[in-house]
C-alpha positions as MATLAB code, in Angstrom:
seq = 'XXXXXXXXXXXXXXXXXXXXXXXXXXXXXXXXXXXXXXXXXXXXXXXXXXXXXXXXXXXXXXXXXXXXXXXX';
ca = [
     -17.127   18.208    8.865;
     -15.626   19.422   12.362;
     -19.244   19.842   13.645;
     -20.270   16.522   12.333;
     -17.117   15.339   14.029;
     -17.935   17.370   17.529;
     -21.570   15.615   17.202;
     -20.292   12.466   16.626;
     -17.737   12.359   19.365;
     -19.989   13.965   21.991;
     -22.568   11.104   21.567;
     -20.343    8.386   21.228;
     -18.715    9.231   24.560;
     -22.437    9.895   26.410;
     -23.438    6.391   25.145;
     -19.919    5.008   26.027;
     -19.984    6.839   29.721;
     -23.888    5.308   30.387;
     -23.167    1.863   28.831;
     -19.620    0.681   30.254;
     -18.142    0.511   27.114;
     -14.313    1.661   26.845;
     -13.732    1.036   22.485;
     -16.761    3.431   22.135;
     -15.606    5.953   24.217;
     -12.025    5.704   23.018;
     -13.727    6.289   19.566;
     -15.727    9.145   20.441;
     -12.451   10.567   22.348;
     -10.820   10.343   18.840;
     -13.814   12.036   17.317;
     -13.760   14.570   20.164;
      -9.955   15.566   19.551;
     -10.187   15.724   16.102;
     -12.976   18.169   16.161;
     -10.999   20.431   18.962;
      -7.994   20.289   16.837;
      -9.502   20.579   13.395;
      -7.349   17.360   11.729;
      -8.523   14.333   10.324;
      -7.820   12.836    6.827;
     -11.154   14.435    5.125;
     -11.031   17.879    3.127;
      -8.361   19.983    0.693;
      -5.345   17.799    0.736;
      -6.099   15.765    3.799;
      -4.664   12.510    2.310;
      -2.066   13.962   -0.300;
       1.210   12.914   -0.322;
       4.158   15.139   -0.280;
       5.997   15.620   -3.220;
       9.070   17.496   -3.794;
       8.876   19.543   -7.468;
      13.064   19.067   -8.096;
      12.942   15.708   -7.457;
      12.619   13.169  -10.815;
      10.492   10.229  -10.906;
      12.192    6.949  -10.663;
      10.135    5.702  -13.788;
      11.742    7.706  -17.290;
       8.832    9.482  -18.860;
       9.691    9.285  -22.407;
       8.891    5.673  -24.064;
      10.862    4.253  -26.197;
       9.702    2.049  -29.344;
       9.575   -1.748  -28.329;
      10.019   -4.591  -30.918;
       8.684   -8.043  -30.305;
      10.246  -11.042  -31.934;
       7.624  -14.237  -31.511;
       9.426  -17.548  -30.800;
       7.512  -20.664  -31.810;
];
């Protein structure tokens, strides 16, 4: 993924540099730094959230038996 990322950038900013255009080259800088640095939101983890394992849920987990009483 970082080398697909390091392609990626490299030719985005080349096509940027010989076509005027500043969004693709601010694209392909993005690319670029995420390959140097090795981050981006793809791989192990990438998107998890943090969770904390002695903190309880909000939400009980047991259930509970519910009765319904219809009104006509």
């Amino acid at each position: 993924m970082r080398i697909l990322r390091l392609a990626l950038g490299v030719f985005m900013t080349v096509q940027a540099i010989s076509g005027s255009d500043f969004l693709l080259g601010m694209l392909g800088l993005i690319l670029l730094l995420q390959a140097f640095y090795n981050v981006g939101c793809c791989g192990t983890y990438g998107c998890d959230i943090n969770q904390s394992p002695g903190k309880q849920a909000s939400v009980p987990k047991s259930t509970e038996d519910i009765t319904f009483e219809e009104v006509k």
